[in-house]
N, C-alpha and C positions, 0 to 999 in steps of 0.2 A: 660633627658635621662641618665645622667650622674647620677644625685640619685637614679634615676629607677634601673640602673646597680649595687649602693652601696646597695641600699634595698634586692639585692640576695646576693651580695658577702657579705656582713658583718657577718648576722644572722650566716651563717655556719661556717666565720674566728673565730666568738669569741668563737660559742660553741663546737661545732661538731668537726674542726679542731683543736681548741686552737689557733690561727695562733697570738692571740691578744688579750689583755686584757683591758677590761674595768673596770675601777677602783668600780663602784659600779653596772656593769649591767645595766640594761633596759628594757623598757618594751617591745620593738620589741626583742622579742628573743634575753633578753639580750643586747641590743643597743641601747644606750638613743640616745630618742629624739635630742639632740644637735649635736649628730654626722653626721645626716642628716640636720641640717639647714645651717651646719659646710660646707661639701658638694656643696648643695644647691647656696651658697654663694659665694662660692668659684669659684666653673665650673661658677655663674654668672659673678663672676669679670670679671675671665680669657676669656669666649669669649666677654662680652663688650670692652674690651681694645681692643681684635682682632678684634672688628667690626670697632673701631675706629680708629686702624691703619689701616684698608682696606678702609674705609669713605674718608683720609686724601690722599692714592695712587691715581693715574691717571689711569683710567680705560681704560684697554688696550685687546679687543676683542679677546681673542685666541679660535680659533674652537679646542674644546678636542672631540674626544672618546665618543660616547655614552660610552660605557665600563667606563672609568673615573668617571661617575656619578653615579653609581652604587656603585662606591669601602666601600663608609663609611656604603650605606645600607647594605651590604653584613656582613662585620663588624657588624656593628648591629645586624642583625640577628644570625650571628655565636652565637655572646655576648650571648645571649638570651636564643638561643635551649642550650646551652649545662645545664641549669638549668632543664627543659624536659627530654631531655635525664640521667641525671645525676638522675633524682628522676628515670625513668623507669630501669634504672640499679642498683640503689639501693634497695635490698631484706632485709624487714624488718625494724625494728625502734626501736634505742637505747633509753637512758634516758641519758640525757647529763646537766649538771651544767655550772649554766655561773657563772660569777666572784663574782656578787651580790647573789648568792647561791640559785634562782631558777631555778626549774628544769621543759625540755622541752624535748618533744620526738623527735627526730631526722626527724624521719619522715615529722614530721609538719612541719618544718624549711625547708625541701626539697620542700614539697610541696609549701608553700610561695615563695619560691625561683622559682618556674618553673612559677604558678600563677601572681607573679609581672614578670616576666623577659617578659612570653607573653604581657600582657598587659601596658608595657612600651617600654622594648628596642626592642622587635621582632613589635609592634603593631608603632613604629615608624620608623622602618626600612621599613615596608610595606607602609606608609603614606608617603616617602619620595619616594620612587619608582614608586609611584602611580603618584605623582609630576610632578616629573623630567618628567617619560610618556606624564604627559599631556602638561609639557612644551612642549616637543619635538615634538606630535602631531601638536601642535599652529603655531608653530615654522617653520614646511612642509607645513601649509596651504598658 
C-alpha cells in the first residue's frame, strides 16, 4: 500500500511539481526503479518490527468501535481518490522535463496517478472493509 501511494505521489513531485529531484530520472516518469524498492523495503522493515513488537505484548481483548476499524480504510481511500479527482479537475496536459531530461505530458502522469491509486490504495481500502465486515459478521454469529 505504501509503494502503491509512492507510485502516484512521486511521478508528479519530480515532474509536474518539481517538489524533488532525481539525480539522473527514471523511467516511471522520471523515477528510477530503486526509489521504489527503496520504499518497498522500507514500509517492509517498519511494519515487521511492529508486528514483532505486537507478537512479544500480551494480548489483551479490548471491544473497540466498529467505527475504529474503519479509520485506516477510510484513510486509504481518501489517499487514493484524491489522484481521480485531481486528474478530473485538471484541464489539459503540459510537456514537463524530469531531471534526466526526458520529457512527459502532464496529463499521462495524472492519469497513472488516479490508475495506480485506484487499484492499489482505494482497491485496498475496499478489501479491508470488506474484512473487517465479514469479521464482524462471524463475530454475531
Amino acid at each position: 500500500i505504501v509503494t502503491g501511494f509512492d507510485m502516484c505521489v512521486d511521478p508528479i513531485g519530480a515532474t509536474i511539481q518539481r517538489s524533488w529531484i532525481y539525480a539522473h530520472g527514471g523511467g516511471y516518469f522520471g523515477v528510477p526503479l530503486s526509489n521504489y524498492v527503496g520504499w518497498f523495503i522500507n514500509a517492509w522493515a517498519i511494519f515487521q518490527c511492529f508486528g514483532l513488537f505486537l507478537a512479544k505484548r500480551p494480548a489483551t481483548p479490548t471491544a473497540m468501535p466498529p467505527a475504529y476499524w474503519y479509520e485506516a480504510s477510510v484513510l486509504w481511500a481518501l489517499m487514493g481518490l484524491q489522484y481521480p479527482v485531481l486528474l478530473l479537475a485538471t484541464r489539459g496536459s503540459i510537456v514537463v522535463r524530469d531531471s534526466g531530461g526526458w520529457l512527459w505530458r502532464s496529463g499521462d502522469i495524472l492519469q497513472n496517478a488516479a490508475i495506480v491509486g485506484v487499484y492499489t490504495v482505494i482497491l485496498a481500502a475496499l478489501i479491508s472493509v470488506l474484512a473487517q465486515r465479514s469479521r464482524m459478521i462471524a463475530a454475531a454469529r
